[in-house]
N, C-alpha and C positions, 0 to 999 in steps of 0.2 A: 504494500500500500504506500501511498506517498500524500506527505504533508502538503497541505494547500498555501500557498500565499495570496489572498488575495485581495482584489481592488473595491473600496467606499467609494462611492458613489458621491459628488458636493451636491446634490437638489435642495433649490432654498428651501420648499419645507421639509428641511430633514432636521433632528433635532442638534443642538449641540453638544451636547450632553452623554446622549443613552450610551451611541455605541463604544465612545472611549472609558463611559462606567464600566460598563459589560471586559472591554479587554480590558480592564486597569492602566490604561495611558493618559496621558495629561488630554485636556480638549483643547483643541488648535483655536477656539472662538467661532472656525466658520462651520456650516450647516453638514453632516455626516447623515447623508439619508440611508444610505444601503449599500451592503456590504453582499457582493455576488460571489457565490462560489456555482463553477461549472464552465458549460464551454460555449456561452454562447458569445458569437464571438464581437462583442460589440464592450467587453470586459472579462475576458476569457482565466480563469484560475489559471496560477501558474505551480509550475514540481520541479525539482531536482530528483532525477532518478539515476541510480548508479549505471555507471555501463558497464561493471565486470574487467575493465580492464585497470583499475587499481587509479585513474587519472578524475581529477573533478571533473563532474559534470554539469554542464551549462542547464541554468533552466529553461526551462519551454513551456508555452500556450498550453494549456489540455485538451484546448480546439487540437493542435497538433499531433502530440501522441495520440489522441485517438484518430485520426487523420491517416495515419500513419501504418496502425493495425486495428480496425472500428473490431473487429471479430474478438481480437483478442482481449479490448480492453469494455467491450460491452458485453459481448457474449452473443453467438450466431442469433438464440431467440429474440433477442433485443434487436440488432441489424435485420433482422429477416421484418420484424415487425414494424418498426419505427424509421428505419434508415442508418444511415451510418455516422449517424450523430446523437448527442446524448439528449437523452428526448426534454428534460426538467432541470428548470435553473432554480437552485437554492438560494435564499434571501435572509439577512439581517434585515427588515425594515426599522427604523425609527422617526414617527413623522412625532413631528414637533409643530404644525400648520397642516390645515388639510393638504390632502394631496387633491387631483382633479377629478370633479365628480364624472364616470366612464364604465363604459362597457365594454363589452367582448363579443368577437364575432363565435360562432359557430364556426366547424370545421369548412363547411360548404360555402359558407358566406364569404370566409376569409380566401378561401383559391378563387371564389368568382369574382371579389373585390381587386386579389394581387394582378389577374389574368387580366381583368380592364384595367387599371392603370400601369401595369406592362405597355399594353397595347395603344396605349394615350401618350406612350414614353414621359413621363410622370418622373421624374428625377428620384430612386431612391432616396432623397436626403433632403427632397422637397417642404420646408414648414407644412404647405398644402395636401403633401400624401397624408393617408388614413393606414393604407395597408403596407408596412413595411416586407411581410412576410405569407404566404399561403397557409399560415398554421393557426388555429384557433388556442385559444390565453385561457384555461380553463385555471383557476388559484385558487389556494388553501393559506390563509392565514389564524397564523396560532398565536395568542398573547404570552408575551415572555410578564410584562406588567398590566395592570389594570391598559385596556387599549378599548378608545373607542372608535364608532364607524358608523358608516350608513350604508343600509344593506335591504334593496329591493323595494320597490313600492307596498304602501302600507294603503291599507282601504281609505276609498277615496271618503267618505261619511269622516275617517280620524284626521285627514287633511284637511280638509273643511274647517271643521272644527277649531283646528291648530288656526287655521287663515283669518277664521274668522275673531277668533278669540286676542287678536293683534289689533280691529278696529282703526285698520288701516283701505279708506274708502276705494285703493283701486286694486285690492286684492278682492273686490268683490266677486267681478266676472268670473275669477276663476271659482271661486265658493260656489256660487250658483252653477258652474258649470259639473266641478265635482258632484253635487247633489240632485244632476238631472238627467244624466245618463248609465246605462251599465256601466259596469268598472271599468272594462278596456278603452270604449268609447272614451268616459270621462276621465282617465289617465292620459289617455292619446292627444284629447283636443288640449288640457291644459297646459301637458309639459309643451305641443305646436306654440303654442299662444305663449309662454313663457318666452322661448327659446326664441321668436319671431317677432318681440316685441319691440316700441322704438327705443332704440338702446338709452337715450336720455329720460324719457317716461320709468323705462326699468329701473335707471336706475335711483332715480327719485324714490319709487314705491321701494328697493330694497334698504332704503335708507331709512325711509319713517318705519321699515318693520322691522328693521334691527333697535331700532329706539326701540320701539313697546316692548320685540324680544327684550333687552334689557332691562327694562321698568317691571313686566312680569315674572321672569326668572323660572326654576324650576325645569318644566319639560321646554319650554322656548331657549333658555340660557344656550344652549348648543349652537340654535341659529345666531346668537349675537356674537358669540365668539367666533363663527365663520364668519361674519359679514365683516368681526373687526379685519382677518387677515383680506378679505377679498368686497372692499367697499362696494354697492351700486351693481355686482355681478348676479347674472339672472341666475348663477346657479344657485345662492342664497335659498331662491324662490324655490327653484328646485326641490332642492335637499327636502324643503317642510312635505315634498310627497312620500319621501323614505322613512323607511323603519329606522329609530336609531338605536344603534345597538352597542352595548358596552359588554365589553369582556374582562373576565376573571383569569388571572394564567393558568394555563392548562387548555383553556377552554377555546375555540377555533369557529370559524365563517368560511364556507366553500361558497367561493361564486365563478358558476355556471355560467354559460353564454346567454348574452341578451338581457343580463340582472344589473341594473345602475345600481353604483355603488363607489364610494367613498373612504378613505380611512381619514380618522382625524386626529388622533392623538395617541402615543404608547410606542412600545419596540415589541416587536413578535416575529417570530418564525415564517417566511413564507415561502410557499413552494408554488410553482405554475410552470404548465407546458413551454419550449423555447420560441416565443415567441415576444414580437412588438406589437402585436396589433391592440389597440387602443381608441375607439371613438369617446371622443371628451364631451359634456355635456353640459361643463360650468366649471366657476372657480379655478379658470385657468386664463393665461393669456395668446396661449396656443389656438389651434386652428380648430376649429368647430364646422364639421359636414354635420348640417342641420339635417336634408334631405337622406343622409345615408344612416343619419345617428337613429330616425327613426323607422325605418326599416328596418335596424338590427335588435333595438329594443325590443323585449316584451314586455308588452301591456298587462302585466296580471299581479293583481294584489296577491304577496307573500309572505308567509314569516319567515323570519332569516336564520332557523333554522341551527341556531347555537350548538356544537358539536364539543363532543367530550370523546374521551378515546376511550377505546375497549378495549382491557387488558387479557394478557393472554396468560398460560401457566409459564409461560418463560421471563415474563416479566417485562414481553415488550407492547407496549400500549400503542397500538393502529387509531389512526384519526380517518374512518372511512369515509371514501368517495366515490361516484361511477364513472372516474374515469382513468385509464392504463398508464398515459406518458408520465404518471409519478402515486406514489406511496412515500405517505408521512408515518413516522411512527415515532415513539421517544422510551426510551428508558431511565429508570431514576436505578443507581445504583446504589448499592449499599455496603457497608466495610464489611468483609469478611465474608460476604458472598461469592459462591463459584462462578469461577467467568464466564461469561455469554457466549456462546456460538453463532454470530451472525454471518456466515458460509453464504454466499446465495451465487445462482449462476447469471446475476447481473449487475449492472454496475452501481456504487454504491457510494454515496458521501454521505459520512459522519461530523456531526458539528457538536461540540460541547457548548454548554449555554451556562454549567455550574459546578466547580468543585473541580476536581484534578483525577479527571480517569485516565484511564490506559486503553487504546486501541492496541492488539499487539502489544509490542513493546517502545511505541512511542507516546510519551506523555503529553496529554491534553490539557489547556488550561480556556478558560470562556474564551469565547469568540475562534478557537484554531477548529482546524479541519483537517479531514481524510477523505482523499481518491480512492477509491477500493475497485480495481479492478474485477470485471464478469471472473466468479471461481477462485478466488484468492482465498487463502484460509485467512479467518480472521475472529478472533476474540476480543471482547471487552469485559474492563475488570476495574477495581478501584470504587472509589465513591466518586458519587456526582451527576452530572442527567447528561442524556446525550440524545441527540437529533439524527433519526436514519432516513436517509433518501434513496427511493430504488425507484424502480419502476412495474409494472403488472406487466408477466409475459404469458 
């Protein structure tokens, strides 16, 4: 197996704080959002692996070595099924400001999305592209701290509500609208009407609702504190259609394709297929395909579905979900307990998050990592928790 180094992420809302608590290093003052371990290659983990011939070895991408031999360091099931690339990018996240209120395509949406602006020769690296890549963003985020978010349309009767309960005269239309259609209809027409609005009228109305959000407090406080990071933005508006949802550590959010969604505040675990693909919806200064963002949404009032792991008798606790290009799972270790057998015939990174285990005989401290090549023996031992990444073959 071979030790990871690898690259944070500066995204202004990343926290300053979490992830240099997390490793024990000083904080540089600027913003540390996320911390990538894996190959995708736009921030690719890097290894020192010995060559047998007694000389140092230079390190290298892991986009590379597995590049290099995908069979050997995935394992055929994995290449036969996924490609010859490592299907799931591991994450530190720590948002200290929201991130952008967004969605995720489907599998099918995302190849019909890449294949027309291919075809429109669309600049990969264009502000304007939507679709970086043919692969749809299915993620799992796990709270390492209390972390909160926003996570899928909440019934439109409790938005209303929330709108009306602010007594601000030009969120009326949308009140009324909530309250006079089925769910999907009245989800559909008012994030249109949000998202389409005159940008200077929006951002008037985001402004008098952040005031009342602040003067009310409680279940509103949430919108006041986004509006503070993102004045007069119609995703403010937005947001009051979602669920909002705070996490306990341990505790996790899987979002599916087509589910708007938000993180706001905390550091957790997160794992998602290797992809860019990204429709934004607000709270950002990025590009906003209004016409394509709703096409890819779904319209349906959800609960977001709060996910806790199922332990098993070996002691590793699975956070389940329905989809293959990745498997979360975590172990808390214990002193004087037999060591683990995590052996699998695919590829695998391990990240400690607390305490001083042992992969093998390399010593882990929060925030390092392990490469585990498809079929490597491999044990863990020691006390402290550890984060496993594989994938369903």
């Amino acid at each position: 197996m071979d030790r990871l180094s690898n690259t944070v992420r500066p995204y202004a809302w990343g926290s300053t704080t979490a992830i240099p608590e997390l490793l024990g290093i000083a904080p540089t003052g600027e913003p540390q959002a996320e911390m990538w371990m894996g190959a995708h290659p736009g921030a690719p983990s890097r290894l020192t692996r010995a060559t047998g011939t007694g000389e140092a070895a230079p390190e290298q991408p892991l986009t590379d070595v597995i590049a290099a031999d995908p069979e050997r360091e995935l394992g055929r099931p994995t290449v036969e099924k996924f490609g010859p690339r490592l299907p799931f990018l591991l994450k530190l996240l720590a948002a200290g400001a929201p991130l952008s209120l967004q969605v995720h395509p489907d599998l099918a949406q995302a190849k019909q999305g890449y294949e027309d602006e291919q075809r429109r020769s669309v600049p990969i690296d264009a502000p304007h592209r939507t679709y970086k890549d043919a692969n749809h963003k299915p993620e799992l985020i796990c709270a390492l701290t209390p972390f909160a978010g926003l996570c899928g349309f909440r019934r439109p009767t409790e938005a209303a509500e929330a709108m009306a309960a602010l007594g601000v005269d030009s969120l009326k239309p949308y009140v009324d609208l909530l309250g006079a259609h089925p769910e999907e209809a009245a989800l559909r027409e008012v994030l249109t009407a949000i998202l389409s609005a005159d940008p200077a009228e929006m951002a008037e109305t985001v402004n008098r609702a952040a005031a009342a959000a602040e003067r009310l407090g409680g279940a509103h406080a949430p919108y006041a504190r986004i509006a503070h990071h993102f004045p007069g933005d119609p995703g403010v508006i937005a947001a009051m259609l979602l669920n909002y949802v705070e996490l306990q550590p341990g505790e996790a959010l899987f979002l599916g394709a087509g589910v708007p969604h938000a993180y706001l505040d905390g550091l957790g675990v997160e794992i998602m297929a290797n992809s860019d693909n990204v429709l934004r919806c607000g709270l950002t200064p990025k590009h906003i395909d209004v016409p394509e963002l709703l096409r890819i949404v779904r319209f349906e009032a959800t609960d977001p579905g709060v996910l806790r792991p199922e332990a098993s008798p070996s002691g590793e606790e699975l956070y389940e979900t329905p989809v293959d290009e990745f498997r979360l799972s975590r172990f808390d270790l214990s002193p004087g307990a037999d060591p683990v057998d995590l052996t699998r015939d695919t590829p695998q990174i391990l990240l400690c998050t607390a305490g001083a285990p042992k992969a093998g005989t390399l010593g882990l401290a929060p925030g390092a990592s392990v490469f585990v090549p498809s079929g490597e023996k491999v044990e863990v031992s020691g006390t402290g928790t550890l984060f496993r990444a594989t994938v369903v073959t």
